[in-house]
N, C-alpha and C positions, 0 to 999 in steps of 0.2 A: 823639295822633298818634305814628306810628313816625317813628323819626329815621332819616334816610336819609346815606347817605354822599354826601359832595362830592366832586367833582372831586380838590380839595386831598387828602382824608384815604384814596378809594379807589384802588387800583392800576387799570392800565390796561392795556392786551392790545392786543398783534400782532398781524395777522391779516394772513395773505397768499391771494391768491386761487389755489388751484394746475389747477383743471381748469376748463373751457370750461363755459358751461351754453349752449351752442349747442341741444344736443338736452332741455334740462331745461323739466320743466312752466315755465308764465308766472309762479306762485307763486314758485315758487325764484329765477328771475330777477330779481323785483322786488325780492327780500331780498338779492342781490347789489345791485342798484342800489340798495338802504338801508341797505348797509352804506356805501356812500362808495366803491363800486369802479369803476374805467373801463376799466380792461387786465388781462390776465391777468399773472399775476407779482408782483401789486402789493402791495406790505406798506402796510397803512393803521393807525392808531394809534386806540383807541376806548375810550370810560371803562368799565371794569369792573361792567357793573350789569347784572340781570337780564332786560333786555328785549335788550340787546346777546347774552348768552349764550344767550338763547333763539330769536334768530335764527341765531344759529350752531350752534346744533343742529338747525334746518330743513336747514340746507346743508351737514352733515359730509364730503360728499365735493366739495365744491369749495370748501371753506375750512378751511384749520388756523392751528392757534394757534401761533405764533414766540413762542419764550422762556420 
């Protein structure tokens, strides 16, 4: 087995929501709603692992990285 990082040992990532997916396909929307988002503006806090960074690359223009 690959050993995976924990919580404890991985860093963790900012994310703040900065534009509307008012007009954004359903797909996109749904990866905002699984990131943990509910308003626009919102900085949510998320463990650094490669399912997280790969929804954040679905939605580069309505999510950036803080810090």
């Amino acid at each position: 087995m690959t050993a995976r990082k924990s919580e404890k040992d991985g860093g963790k990532l900012h994310l703040k929501w900065v534009r509307s997916a008012i007009c954004a396909p359903v797909k996109q929307k749904r990866v905002i709603k699984g990131l943990g988002f509910t308003r626009l503006n919102q900085i949510v806090e998320r463990p650094d692992t490669a399912a997280i960074r790969g929804m954040v690359a679905k939605v580069p223009h309505l999510v950036e990285i803080v810090q």
